[in-house]
C-alpha positions in Angstrom: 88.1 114.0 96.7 87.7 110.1 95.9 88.4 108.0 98.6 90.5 105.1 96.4 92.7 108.5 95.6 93.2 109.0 99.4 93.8 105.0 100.3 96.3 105.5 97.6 98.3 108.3 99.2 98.6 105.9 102.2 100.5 103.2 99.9 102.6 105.7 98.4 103.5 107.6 101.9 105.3 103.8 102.8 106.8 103.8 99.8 108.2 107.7 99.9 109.5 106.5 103.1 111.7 103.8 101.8 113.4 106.2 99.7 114.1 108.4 102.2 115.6 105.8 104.2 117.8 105.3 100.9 118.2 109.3 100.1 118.8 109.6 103.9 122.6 108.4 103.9 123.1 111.0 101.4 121.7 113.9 102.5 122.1 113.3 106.2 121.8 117.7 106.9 118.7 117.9 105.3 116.6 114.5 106.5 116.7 113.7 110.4 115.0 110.6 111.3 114.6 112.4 115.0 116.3 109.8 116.8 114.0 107.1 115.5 115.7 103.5 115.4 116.4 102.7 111.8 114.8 99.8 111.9 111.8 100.4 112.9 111.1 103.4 110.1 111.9 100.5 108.0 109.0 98.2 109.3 107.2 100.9 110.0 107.3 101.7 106.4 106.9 98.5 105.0 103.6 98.1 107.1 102.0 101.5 105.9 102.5 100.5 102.6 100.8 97.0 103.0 98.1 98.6 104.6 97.4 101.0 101.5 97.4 98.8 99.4 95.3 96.2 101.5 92.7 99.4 101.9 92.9 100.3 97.9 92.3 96.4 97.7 88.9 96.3 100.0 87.8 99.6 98.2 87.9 98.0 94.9 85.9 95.0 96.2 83.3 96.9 98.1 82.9 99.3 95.2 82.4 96.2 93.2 79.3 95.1 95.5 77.9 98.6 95.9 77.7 100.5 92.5 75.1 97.4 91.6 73.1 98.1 95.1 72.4 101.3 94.1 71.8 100.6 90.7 68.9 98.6 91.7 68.0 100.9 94.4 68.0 104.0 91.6 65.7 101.3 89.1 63.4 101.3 91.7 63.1 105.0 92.8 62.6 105.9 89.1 60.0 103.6 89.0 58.3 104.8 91.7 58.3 108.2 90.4 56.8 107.2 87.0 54.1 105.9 88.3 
């Protein structure tokens, strides 16, 4: 499994949990919070959101300096094994 697919996941949990917050009134039978303060499953979920898309966000910039790396690296090998 890709790891930007994963990192993903994590933004979109946050953001599954703002509806649920929203659903939540609606459905109170079928979603329990557990005794959780409201609040904080708000913040909560505001912050696992911002930190999936900050980790999607380094991916994408790492994968950027990386893929040429091994490019080079991979020039190189082959190289070597013509010779």
């Amino acid at each position: 499994m890709n790891i930007q697919f994963k990192k993903g996941a994590l933004a979109l949990s946050g953001v599954a949990a703002i509806f649920i917050l929203i659903l939540q009134p609606l459905l109170p039978d079928v979603i329990s919070f557990g005794g959780q303060n409201i609040a904080f499953v708000i913040f909560s979920s505001i912050g696992v959101s911002t930190l999936g898309l900050l980790a999607i966000l380094g991916m994408v910039r790492l994968s950027k300096w990386v893929f040429p790396v091994i490019e080079k690296y991979l020039r190189f090998y082959l190289r070597i094994i013509k010779k």
